[in-house]
Wavefront OBJ file of the C-alpha trace (Angstrom):
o trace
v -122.334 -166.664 -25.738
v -118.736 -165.487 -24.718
v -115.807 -165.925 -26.702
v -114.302 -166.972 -23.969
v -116.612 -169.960 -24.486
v -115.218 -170.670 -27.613
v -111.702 -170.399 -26.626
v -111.954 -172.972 -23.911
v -113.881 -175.299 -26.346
v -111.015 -175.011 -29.036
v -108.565 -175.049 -26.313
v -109.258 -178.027 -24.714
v -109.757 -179.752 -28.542
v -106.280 -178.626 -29.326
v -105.028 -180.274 -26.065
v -106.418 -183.431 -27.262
v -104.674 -183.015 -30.651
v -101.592 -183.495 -29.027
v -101.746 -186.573 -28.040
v -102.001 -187.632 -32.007
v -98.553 -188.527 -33.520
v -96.184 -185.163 -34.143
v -96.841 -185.704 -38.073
v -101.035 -184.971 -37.721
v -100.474 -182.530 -35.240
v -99.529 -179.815 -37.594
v -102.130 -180.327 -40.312
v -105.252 -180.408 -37.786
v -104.218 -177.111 -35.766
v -103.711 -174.752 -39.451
v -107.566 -176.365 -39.810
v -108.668 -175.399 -35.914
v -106.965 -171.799 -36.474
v -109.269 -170.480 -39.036
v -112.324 -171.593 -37.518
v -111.169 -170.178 -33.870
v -110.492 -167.404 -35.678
v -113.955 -166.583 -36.802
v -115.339 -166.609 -33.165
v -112.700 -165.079 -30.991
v -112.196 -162.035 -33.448
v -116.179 -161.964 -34.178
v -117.256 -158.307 -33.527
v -119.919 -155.614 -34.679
v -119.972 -154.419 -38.115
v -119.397 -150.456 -38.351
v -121.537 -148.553 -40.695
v -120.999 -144.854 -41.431
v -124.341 -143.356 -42.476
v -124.238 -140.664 -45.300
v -126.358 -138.500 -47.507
v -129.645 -135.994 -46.817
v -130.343 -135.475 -43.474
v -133.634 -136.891 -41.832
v -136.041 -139.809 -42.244
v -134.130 -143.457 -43.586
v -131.776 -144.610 -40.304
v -134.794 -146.229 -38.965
v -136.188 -148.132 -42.185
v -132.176 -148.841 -42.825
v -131.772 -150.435 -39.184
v -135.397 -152.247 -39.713
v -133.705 -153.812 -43.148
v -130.125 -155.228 -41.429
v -132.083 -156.351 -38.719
v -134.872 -157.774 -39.687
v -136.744 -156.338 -36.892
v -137.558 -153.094 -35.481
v -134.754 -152.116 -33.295
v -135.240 -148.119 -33.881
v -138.656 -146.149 -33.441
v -140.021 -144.011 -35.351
v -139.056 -140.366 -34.220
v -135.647 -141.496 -33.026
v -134.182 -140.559 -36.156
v -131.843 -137.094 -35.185
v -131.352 -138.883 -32.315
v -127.240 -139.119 -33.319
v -124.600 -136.404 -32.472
v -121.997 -137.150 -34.934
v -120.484 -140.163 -32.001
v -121.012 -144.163 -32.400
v -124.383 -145.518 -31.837
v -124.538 -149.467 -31.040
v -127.940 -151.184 -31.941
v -128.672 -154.559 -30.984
v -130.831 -157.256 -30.018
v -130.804 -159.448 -27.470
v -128.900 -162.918 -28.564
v -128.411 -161.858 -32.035
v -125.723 -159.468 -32.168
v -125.187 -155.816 -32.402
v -124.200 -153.148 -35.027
v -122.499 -149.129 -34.438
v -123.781 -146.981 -36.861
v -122.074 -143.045 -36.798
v -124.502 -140.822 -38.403
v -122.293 -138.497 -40.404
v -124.918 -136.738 -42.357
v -125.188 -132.846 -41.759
v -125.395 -131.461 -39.568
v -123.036 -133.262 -38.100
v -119.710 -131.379 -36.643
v -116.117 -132.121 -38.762
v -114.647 -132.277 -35.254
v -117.031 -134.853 -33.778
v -116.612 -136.797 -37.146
v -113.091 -136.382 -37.070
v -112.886 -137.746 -33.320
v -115.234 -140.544 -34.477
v -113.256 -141.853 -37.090
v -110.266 -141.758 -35.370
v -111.840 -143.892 -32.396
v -113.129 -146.766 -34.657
v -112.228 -147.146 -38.314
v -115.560 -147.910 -40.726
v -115.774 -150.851 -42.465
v -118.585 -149.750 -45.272
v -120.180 -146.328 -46.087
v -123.964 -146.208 -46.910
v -125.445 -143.181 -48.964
v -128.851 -143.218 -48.094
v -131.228 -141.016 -50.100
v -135.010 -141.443 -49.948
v -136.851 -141.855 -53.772
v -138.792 -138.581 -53.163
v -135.682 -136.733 -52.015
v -135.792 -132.545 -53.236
v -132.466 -132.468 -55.714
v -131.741 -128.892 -53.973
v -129.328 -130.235 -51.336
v -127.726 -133.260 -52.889
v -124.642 -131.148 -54.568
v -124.117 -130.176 -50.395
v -124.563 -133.620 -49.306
v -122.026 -135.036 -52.099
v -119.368 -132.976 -50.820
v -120.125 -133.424 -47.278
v -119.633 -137.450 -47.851
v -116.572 -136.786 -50.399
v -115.058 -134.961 -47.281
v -116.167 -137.841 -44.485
v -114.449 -139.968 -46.516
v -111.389 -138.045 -47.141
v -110.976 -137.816 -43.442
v -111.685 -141.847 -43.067
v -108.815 -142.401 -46.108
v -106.468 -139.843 -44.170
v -106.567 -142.077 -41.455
v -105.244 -144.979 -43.692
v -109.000 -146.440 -43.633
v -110.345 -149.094 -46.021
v -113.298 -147.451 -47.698
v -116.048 -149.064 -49.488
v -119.503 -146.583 -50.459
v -123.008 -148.068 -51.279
v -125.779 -146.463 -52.800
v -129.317 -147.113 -51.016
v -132.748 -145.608 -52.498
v -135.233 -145.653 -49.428
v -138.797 -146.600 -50.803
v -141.776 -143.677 -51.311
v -145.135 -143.863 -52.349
v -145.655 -143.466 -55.611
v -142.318 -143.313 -56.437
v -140.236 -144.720 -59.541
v -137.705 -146.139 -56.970
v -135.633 -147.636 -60.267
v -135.491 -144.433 -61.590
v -134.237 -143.126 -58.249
v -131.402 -145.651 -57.752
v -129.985 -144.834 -61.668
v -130.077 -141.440 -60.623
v -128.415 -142.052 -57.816
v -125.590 -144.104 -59.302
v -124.706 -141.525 -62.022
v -124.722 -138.307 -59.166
v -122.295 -140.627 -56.792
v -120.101 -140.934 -59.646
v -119.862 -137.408 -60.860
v -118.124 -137.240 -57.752
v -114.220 -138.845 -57.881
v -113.634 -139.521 -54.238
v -116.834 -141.329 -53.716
v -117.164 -142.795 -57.805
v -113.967 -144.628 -57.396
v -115.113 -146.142 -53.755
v -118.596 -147.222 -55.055
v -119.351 -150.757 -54.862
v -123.231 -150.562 -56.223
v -126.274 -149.071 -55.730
v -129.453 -150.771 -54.666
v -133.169 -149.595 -54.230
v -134.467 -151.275 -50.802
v -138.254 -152.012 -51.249
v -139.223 -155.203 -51.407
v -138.293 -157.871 -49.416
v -136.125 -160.007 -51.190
v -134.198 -156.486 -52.030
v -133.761 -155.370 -48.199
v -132.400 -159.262 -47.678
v -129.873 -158.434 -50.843
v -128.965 -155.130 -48.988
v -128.062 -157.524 -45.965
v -126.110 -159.695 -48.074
v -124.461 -156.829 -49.852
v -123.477 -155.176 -46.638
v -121.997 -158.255 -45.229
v -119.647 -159.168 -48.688
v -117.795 -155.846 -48.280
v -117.605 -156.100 -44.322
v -113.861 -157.708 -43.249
v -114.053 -161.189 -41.870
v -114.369 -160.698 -38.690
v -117.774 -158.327 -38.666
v -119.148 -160.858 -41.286
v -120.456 -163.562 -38.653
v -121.877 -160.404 -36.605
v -123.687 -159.275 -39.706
v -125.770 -163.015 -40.567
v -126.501 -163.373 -36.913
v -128.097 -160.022 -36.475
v -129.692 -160.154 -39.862
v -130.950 -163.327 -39.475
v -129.794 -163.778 -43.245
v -130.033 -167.454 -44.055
v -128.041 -167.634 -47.287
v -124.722 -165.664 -45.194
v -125.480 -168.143 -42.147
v -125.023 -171.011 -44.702
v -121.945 -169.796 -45.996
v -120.192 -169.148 -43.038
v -121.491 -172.609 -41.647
v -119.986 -174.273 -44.989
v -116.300 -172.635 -43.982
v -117.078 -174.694 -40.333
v -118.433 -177.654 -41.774
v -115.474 -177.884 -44.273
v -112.835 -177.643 -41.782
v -114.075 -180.278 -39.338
v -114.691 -182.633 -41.774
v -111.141 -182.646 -43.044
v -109.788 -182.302 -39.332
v -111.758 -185.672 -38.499
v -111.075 -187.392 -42.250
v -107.181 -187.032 -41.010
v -108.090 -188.479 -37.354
v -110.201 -191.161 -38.449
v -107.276 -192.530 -40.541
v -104.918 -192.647 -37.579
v -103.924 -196.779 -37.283
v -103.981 -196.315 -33.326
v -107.007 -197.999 -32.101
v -109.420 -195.959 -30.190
v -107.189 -192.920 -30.212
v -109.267 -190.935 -32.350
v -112.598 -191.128 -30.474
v -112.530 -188.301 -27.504
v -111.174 -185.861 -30.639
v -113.874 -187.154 -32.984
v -116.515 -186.726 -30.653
v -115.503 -183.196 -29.311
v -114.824 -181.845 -32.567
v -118.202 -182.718 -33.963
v -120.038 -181.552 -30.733
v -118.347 -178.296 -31.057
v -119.120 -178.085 -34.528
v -122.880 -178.377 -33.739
v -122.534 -176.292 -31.108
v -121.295 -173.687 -33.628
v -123.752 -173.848 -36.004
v -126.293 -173.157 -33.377
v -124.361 -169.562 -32.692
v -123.722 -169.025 -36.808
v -127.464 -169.170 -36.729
v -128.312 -166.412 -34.000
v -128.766 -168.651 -30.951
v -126.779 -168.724 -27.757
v -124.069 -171.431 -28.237
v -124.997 -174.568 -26.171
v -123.015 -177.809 -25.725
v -125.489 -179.214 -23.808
v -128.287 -178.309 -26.701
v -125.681 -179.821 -29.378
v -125.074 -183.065 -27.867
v -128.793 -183.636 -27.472
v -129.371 -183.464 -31.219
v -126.272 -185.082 -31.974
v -128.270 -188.189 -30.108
v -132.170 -186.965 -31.708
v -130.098 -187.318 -35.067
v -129.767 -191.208 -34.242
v -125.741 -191.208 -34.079
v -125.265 -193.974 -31.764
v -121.489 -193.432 -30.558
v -121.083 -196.768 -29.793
v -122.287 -198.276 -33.302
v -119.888 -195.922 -34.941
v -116.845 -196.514 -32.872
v -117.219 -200.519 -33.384
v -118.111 -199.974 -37.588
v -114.800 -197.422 -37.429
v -112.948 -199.639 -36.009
v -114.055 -203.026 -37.947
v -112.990 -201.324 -40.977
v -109.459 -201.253 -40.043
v -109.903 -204.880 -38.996
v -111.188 -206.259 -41.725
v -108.387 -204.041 -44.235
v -106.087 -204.834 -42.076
v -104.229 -207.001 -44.429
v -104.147 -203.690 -46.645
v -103.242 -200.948 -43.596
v -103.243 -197.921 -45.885
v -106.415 -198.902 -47.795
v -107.544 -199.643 -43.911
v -106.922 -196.213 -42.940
v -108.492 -194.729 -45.902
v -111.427 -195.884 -45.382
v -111.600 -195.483 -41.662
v -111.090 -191.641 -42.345
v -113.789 -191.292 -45.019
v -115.860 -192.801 -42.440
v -115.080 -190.464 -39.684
v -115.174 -187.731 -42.025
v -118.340 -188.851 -44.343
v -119.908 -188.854 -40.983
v -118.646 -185.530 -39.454
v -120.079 -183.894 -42.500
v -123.401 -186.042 -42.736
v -123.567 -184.128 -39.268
v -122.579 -180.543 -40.039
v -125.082 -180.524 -42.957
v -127.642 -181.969 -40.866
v -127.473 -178.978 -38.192
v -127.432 -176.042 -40.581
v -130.417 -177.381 -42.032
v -131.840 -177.724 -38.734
v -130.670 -174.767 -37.318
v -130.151 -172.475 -40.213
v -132.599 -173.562 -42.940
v -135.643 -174.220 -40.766
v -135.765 -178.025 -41.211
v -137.860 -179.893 -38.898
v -135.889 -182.417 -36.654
v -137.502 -185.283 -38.752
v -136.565 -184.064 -41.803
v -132.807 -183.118 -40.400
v -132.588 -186.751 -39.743
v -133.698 -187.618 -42.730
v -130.580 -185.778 -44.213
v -128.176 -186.684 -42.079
v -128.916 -190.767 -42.885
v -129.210 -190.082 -46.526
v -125.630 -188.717 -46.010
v -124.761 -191.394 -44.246
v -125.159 -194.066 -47.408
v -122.577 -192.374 -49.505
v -120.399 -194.112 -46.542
v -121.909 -197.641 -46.190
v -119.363 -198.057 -43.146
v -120.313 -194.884 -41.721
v -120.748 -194.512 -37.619
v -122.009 -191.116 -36.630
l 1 2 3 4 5 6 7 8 9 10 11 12 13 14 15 16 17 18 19 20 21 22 23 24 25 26 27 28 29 30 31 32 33 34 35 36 37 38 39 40 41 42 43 44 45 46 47 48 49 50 51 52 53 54 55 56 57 58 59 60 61 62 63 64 65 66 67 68 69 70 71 72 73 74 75 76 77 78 79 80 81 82 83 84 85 86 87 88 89 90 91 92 93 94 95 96 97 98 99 100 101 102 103 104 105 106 107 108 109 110 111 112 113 114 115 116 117 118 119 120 121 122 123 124 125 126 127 128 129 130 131 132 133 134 135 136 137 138 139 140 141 142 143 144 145 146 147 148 149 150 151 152 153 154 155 156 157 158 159 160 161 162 163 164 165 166 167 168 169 170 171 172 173 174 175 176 177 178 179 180 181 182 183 184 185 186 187 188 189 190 191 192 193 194 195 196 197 198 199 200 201 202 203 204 205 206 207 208 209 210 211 212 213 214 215 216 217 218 219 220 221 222 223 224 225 226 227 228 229 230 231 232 233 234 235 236 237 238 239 240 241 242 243 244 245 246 247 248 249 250 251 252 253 254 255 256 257 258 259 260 261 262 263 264 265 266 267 268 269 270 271 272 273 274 275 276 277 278 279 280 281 282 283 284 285 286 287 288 289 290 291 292 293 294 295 296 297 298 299 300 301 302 303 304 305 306 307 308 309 310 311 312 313 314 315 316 317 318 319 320 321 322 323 324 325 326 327 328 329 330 331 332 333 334 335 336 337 338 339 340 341 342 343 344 345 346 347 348 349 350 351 352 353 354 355 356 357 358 359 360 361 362 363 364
């Protein structure tokens, strides 16, 4: 999926705003901007990797994807430059290994080329103490150069599991020797021991709340991190809804049905890239129809409820908008369960009719 995509599916939504009256037009597009936003500016989160040199980048890369992307022996494999790791469909991430031995002027050139968004001090449970005083300074100075630069920085502590090691004991230790230091102590956002998996899926999540906004969709596509997918689909889902709550409530008949339908198509067809997979339209309006939203049904129920108000034309409205919007959301909630949670396509439809009865009058 190409941004481009995205832009032409926004664009051509945006064309059809305009034919609403001038008063709407505003309104909608501050809605579509914040969603386009999240897509067209969508790029790879950038990690600067610090602390004893050695083993951790691949079990690190292994916990943010999910997946082996790294093997085993690949580890020195850095020379102080930008390294982009990826899988296919789901996204990529540059990591700059800054440990030692690392060169100041490669660092120096790296930093300057791309500006981190979130520092990782990653020190194994069994590490030897011997070399940590080194390797605080080394990172104080890395991100000294990064701050120079007029760079946002943000440091987190991550204890790499070891057999039979006390990896809580590790992390505390880690914690207080990060903040003996004052350019790293005051930078620190937390400290986390990585060994089980609900704690690798924290580190995800953890990673992805200090990232800016647009690395954050980058980071729950490629970690395949269900509760950030969620979120970021809530922010979509949200948006749409009120865009089509204000279009539904438009008096002119008819008008709001070519928006209505594109705008909830391309809100499926968003979820379905929020969730890792390439961004069909085709794919969305085929479980738009497996959800049972007959297009026809709802454009006759939308538009009987502004017949039979219309004695009352503002309560008519009203009510024509909660049902475009009731069923706009009904929708968006039924595709991140589907494509996010795991739901079967039974059980999405299930949801998205149960939705549907807290609008009796509801079409789609």
């Amino acid at each position: 999926m190409k941004p481009s995509t995205f832009l032409s599916l926004y664009e051509k939504l945006e064309k059809l705003v305009h034919r609403l009256p001038d008063s709407l037009q505003q309104p909608i597009l501050r809605e579509i901007t914040p969603i386009k936003t999240i897509f067209l500016l969508q790029r790879a989160p950038r990690l600067v990797l610090l602390g004893p040199a050695g083993a951790g980048k691949v079990e690190l890369l292994r916990a943010l994807f999910g997946a082996e992307v790294v093997r085993a022996g690949e580890e020195n494999l850095g020379d102080g430059t930008w390294q982009t790791f990826g899988q296919k469909s789901r996204g990529t991430l540059q990591l700059l290994d800054a440990r030692r031995p690392a060169s100041q002027n490669m660092l120096r050139a790296a930093l300057a080329e791309e500006t981190p968004d979130l520092f990782i001090f990653l020190r194994p449970a069994l590490a030897i103490d011997d070399t940590l005083a080194a390797e605080l300074a080394h990172a104080a100075e890395v991100v000294a150069l990064t701050e120079q630069r007029g760079g946002r920085v943000r440091l987190l502590g991550v204890v790499q599991p070891g057999a039979e090691a006390n990896t809580e004991r590790a992390r505390q230790e880690l914690h207080a020797c990060l903040h003996t230091r004052a350019g790293l102590s005051d930078r620190m956002v937390g400290t986390l021991a990585a060994t089980s998996g609900s704690e690798r899926e924290r580190l995800a999540e953890l990673v992805a709340i200090e990232l800016p906004g647009e690395a954050q969709l980058e980071m729950a596509r490629l970690s395949g991190n269900r509760a950030l997918q969620k979120q970021i689909a809530q922010v979509v889902i949200k948006s749409v809804t009120a865009i089509s709550t204000a279009i539904g409530a438009q008096p002119i008949p008819l008008a709001d049905f070519p928006i209505l339908t594109s705008l909830q198509a391309t809100m499926v067809a968003s979820i379905m890239h929020i969730s890792g997979r390439e961004m069909s339209v085709k794919l969305a309006a085929e479980f738009i129809a497996a959800l049972g939203a007959n297009i026809g049904a709802g454009l006759v129920l939308r538009e009987g409820a502004r017949a039979v108000l219309k004695f009352v034309p503002v309560w008519g409205n009203a009510v024509s908008g909660a049902v475009a919007g009731g069923g706009t959301y009904a929708m968006g909630r039924a595709a991140s369960a589907y494509f996010i949670e795991g739901l079967s396509l039974t059980d999405a439809r299930g949801l998205f009719r149960r939705r549907r009865k807290d609008a009796p009058l509801l079409g789609r």
